[in-house]
C-alpha positions in Angstrom: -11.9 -5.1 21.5 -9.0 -4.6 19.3 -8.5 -7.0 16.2 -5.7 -9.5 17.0 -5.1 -10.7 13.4 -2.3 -8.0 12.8 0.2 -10.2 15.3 2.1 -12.3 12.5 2.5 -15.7 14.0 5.8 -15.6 12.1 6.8 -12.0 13.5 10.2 -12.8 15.9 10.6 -9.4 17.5 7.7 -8.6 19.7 6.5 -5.4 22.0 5.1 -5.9 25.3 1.5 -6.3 24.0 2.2 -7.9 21.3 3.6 -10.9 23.1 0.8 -10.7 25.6 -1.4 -11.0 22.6 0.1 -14.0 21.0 0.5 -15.8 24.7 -3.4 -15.2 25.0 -4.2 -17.0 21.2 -1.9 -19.6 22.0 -3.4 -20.3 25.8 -0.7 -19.7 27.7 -1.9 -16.8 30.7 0.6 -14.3 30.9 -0.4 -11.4 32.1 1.3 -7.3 30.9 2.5 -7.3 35.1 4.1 -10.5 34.9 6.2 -10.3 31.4 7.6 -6.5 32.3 8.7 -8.0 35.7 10.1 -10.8 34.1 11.9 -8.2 32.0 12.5 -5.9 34.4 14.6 -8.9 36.2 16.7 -9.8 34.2 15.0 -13.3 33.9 13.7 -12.7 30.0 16.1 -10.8 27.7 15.1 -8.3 25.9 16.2 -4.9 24.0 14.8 -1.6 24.8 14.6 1.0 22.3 13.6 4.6 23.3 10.2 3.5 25.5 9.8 0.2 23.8 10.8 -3.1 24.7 11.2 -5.4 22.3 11.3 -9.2 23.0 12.1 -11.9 20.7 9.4 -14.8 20.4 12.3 -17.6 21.0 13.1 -16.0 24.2 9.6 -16.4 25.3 9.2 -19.9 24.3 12.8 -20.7 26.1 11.7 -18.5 29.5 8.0 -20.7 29.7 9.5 -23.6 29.0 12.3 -23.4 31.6 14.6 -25.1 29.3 17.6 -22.9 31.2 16.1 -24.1 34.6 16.5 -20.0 35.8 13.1 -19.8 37.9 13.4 -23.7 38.9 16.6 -23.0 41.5 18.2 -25.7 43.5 16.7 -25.7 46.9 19.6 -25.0 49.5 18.4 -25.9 53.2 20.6 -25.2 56.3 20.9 -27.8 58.5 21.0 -26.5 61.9 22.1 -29.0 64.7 20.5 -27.7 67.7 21.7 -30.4 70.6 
């Protein structure tokens, strides 16, 4: 198992692993599949450099807490009158 001390807790640009990695030692379960499709969405900003992605730790923090209510949508319901 690799050695997880290298992952600064005051490092703000992250790679894919490396926020995994901190997610992990501060409890929160996000898996690799989940954060690239969050990425790959749209729905966490990021930066990609050649092959990289690289992810700022206050974007994370703002995407899992929902502060800008994007994955918590208003609930639209048709009403269908059907007399």
């Amino acid at each position: 198992m690799q050695d997880n001390r290298h992952i600064s807790q005051k490092q703000d640009i992250l790679n894919i692993r490396e926020t995994v990695e901190r997610c992990k030692l501060r409890g929160i379960p996000l898996s690799e599949y989940t954060l690239r499709r969050a990425l790959k969405s749209g729905a966490l900003p990021c930066r990609i450099v050649g092959r990289t992605y690289l992810i700022s730790w206050a974007n994370v923090e703002r995407w899992l807490s929902c502060e800008d209510s994007a994955d918590n949508g208003a609930v639209v319901r048709k009403c269908i009158d059907y007399r």
